[in-house]
N, C-alpha and C positions, 0 to 999 in steps of 0.2 A: 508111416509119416509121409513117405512121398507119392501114395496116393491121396493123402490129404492136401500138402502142395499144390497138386493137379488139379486140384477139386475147388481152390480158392476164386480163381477169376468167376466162375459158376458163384458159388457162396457170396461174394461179394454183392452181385448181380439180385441174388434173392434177399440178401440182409438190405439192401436198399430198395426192392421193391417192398418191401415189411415196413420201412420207416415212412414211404409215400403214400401207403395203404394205409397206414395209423394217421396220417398227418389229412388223408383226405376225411378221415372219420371225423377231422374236427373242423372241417370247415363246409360251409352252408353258401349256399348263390349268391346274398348279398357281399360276402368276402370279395365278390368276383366283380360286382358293380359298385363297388364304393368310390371307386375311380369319378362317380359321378354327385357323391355327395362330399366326399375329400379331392379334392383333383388338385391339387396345390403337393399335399402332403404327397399323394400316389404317384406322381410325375415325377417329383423330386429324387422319390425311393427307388423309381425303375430306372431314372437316367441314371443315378449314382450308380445301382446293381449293374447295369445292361450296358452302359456307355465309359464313362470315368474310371471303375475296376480297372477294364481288361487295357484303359489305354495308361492306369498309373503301374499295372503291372507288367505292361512295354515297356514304361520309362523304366523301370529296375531292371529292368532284362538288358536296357543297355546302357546304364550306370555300372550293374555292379558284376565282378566277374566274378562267368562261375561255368559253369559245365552246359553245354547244349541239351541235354535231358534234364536235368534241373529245372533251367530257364521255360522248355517245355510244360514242364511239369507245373510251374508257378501260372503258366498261363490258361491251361487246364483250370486250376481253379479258383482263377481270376473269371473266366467264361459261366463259372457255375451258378444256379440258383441259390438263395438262401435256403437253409433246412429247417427241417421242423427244432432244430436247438435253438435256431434263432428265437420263435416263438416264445421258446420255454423262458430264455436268457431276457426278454423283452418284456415277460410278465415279471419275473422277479428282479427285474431293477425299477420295476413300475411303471414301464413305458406302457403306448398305446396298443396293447394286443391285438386289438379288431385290425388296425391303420398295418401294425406287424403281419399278421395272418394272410391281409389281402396283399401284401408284397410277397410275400413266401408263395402265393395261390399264381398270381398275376404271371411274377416271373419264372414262373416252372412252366407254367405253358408259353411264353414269347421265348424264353431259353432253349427250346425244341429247335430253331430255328436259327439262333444268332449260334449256337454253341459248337457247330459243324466251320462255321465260316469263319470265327475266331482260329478256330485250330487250325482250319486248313492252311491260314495267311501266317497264323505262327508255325506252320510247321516249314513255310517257303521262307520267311525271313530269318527262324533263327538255324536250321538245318541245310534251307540250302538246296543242292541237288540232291541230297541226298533222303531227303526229308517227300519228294516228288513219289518215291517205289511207297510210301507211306499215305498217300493221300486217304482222307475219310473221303465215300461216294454219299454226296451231299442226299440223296432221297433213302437210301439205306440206315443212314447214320441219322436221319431225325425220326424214322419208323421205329430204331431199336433205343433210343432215349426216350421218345411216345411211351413205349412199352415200360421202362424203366421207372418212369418219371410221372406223367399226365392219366395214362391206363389206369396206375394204382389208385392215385390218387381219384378218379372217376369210381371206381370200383368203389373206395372210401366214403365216399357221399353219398351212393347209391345204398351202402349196408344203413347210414347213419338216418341217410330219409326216410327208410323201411323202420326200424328200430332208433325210433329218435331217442327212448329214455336211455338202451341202455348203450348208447353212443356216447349220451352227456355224463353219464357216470365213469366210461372209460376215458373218457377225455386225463385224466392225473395220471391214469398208469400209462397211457400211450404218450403222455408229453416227457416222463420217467425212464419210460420203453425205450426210447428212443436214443435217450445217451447211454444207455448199457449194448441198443444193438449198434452205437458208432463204438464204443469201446471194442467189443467183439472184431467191428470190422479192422480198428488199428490196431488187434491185434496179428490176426493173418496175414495185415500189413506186414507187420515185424518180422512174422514168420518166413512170408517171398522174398524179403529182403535177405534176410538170415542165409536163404538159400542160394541166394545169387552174390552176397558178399558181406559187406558187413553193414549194420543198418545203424548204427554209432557214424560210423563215416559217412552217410549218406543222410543225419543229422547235421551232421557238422557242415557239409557241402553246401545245405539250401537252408541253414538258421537263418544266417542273416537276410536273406533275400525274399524270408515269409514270413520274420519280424517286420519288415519296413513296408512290406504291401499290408500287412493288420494292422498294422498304427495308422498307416495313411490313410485306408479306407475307413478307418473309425474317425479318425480326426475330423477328413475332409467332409464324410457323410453328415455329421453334425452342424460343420461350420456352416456348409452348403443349407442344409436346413435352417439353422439360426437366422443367414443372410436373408433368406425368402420369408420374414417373420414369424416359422414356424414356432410351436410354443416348446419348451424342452421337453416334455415329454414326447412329442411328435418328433423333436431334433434326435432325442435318444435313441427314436425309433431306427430313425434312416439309419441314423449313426450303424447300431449293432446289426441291420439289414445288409450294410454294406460292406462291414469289415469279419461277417460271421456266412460262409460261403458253404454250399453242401459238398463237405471235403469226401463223403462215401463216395456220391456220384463221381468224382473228379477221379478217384481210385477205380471207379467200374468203369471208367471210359480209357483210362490210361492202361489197364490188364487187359479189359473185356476186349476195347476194339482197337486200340493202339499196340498190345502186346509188350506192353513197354512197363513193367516194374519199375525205373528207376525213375520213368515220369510221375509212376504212383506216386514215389518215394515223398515228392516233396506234398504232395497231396496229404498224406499220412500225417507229416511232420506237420503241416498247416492245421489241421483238425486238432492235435495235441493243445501246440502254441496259442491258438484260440479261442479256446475253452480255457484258458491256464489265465491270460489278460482280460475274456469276458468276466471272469471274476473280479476282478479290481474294477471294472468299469462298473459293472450294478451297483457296487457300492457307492461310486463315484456318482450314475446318475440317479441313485434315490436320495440320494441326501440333494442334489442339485432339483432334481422334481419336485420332494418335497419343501422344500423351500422355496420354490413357488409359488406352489401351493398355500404353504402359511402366509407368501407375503399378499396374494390374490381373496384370502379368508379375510384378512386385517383389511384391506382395502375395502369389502362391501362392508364389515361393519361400521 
């Protein structure tokens, strides 16, 4: 067992380059240029993901008390891209998958980039000096998320362009895939935590403070869409873009190059909790969509 232990930050690191790898299989160039035929929707989804996240999960970091690795840990994966769950969660509440797909595409490659600078400024505001012997090396730490992150998914597109039929057939089991290899991941979670204390308590520590960053990022990402007269299924989109973060990533950055378990911890707990209220919301935006929709069919008749 405790070469297994040993073996997790590595595991982590390959179960997420597996999920960026399947997620790149399902997306195609245009995902990457829609920015130019949606640019209302796509703007709206990046500043929500890239801007608003990371600064409403500051304001919680200094609302609400709680432990300096916690808070860390919230802001980890407040910095994160959307995952390929978002996608899946987005087609079956009936949002816009395409408008979905190129937010997930878009911000995995501009997240290379903001995701070192986020951390390093939260590792000075909420740590301190002590957070200084910790610093990420700003060209090191966007080469091994590349790797992580941008790499697979390139590799994905390239299997998918070569083999386009039987890409489009895998597309179910790799949209499927993907919430069994995040399950997998929180469980190893469980397991490092197990090992360093108790992971009950380290629930209990960051509930509230990755309840209130998922409500707000879902709330606001919508309302923010609605305001700019996006239509609701475009609203739903941001919405679960921006309150649905790749919590794998967020655990391979807090093990793999932070060293830091307990900042996993809440990364972990985030991934649960949000999969647990993406369920209420689908249901929430397809009955909202669709009735829309019915009242947009009665209008041309």
């Amino acid at each position: 067992m405790s070469e297994l232990l040993a073996l997790i930050p590595t595991l982590l690191q390959i179960l997420l380059f597996l999920i960026m790898f399947g997620m790149g299989m399902t997306l195609t160039i245009p995902d990457f240029t829609r920015i130019g035929t949606a640019p209302k929707a796509v703007l709206t989804g990046l500043v929500n993901q890239i801007v608003l996240v990371p600064c409403i999960a500051y304001g919680i970091v200094l609302l609400v008390p709680m432990e300096p690795m916690i808070a860390m840990g919230l802001m980890i994966c407040a910095c994160c891209p959307g995952g390929a769950v978002s996608n899946l969660f987005t087609y079956l509440a009936k949002g816009d998958t395409a408008l979905s797909i190129s937010l997930t595409a878009i911000s995995s490659i501009v997240t290379i980039f903001t995701i070192p600078l986020i951390i390093n400024f939260s590792l000075d505001a909420i740590l301190g000096a002590s957070g200084k012997s910790i610093h990420l090396p700003l060209g090191k730490t966007i080469f091994n998320i590349f790797k992580l992150t941008a790499l697979p998914v390139f590799l994905g597109m390239i299997l998918s362009y070569k083999f386009p039929l039987t890409a489009n057939k895998s597309k179910p089991i790799i949209k499927w895939g993907s919430i069994i290899v995040i399950v997998i991941a929180l469980i190893f979670m469980v397991m490092k935590l197990e090992e360093i204390g108790d992971s009950l308590a380290f629930l209990k520590a960051s509930f509230v403070s990755v309840l209130l960053l998922n409500l707000s990022t879902l709330g606001i990402g919508f309302l923010s869409a609605k305001s700019l007269k996006l239509t609701t299924k475009q609203a739903a989109t941001v919405s679960i873009e921006s309150g649905m973060q790749n919590n794998v990533l967020g655990m391979a950055i807090a093990i793999g190059l932070l060293d830091s378990p307990k900042m996993a911890a809440t990364a972990g707990v985030y991934g649960v909790i949000m999969c647990i209220i993406a369920i209420g919301m689908i249901r929430l935006f397809r009955n909202m969509i669709l009735k829309e929709e019915k009242h947009e069919f009665t209008i041309r008749e």
